[in-house]
C-alpha positions as CSV (number, residue, x, y, z in Angstrom):
1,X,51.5,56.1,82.0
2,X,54.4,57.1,84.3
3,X,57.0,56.1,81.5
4,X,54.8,58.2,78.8
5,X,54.9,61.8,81.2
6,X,58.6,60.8,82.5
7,X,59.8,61.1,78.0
8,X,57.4,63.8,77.8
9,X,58.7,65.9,80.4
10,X,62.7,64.9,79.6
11,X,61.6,65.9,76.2
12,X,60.3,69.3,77.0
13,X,62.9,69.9,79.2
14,X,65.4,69.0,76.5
15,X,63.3,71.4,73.8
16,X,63.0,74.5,76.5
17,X,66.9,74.2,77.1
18,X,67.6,74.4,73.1
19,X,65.7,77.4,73.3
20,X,67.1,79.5,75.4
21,X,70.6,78.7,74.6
22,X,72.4,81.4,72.0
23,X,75.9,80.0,71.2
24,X,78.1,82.6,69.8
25,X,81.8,83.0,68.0
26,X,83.9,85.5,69.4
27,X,83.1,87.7,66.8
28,X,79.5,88.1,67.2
29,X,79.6,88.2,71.0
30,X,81.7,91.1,70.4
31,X,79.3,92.7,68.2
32,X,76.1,91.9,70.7
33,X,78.3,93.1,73.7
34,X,79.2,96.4,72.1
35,X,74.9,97.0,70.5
36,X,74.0,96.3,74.8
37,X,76.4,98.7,75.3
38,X,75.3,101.6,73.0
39,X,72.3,103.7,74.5
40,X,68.5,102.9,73.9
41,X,67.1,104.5,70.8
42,X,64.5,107.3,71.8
43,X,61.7,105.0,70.4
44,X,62.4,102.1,72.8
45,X,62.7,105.0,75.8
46,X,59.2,106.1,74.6
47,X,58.2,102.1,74.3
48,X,59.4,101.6,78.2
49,X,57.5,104.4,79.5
50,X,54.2,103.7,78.4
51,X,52.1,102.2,80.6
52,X,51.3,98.5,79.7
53,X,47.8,97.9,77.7
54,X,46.8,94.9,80.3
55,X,46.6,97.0,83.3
């Protein structure tokens, strides 16, 4: 049993970390820098301010 979890939880660990890793050339880390850098469309300002549907 304690093998079984310990695979399982390396696994999920491993699948979790492929997630959240974005690799990028230095062309399209350019690009992505320069679209955080622009301002926020009026209907993402509009999104932001609402107040959230699960209070």
């Amino acid at each position: 049993m304690q093998w079984a979890l310990s695979n399982l939880l390396a696994a999920a660990d491993r699948d979790i970390h492929e997630v959240h890793i974005i690799r990028l050339n230095s062309k399209a880390w350019n690009d992505f820098t320069a679209a955080l850098n622009e301002p926020m469309g009026l209907r993402l300002n509009e999104l932001l301010e609402r107040d959230p549907i699960w209070t």
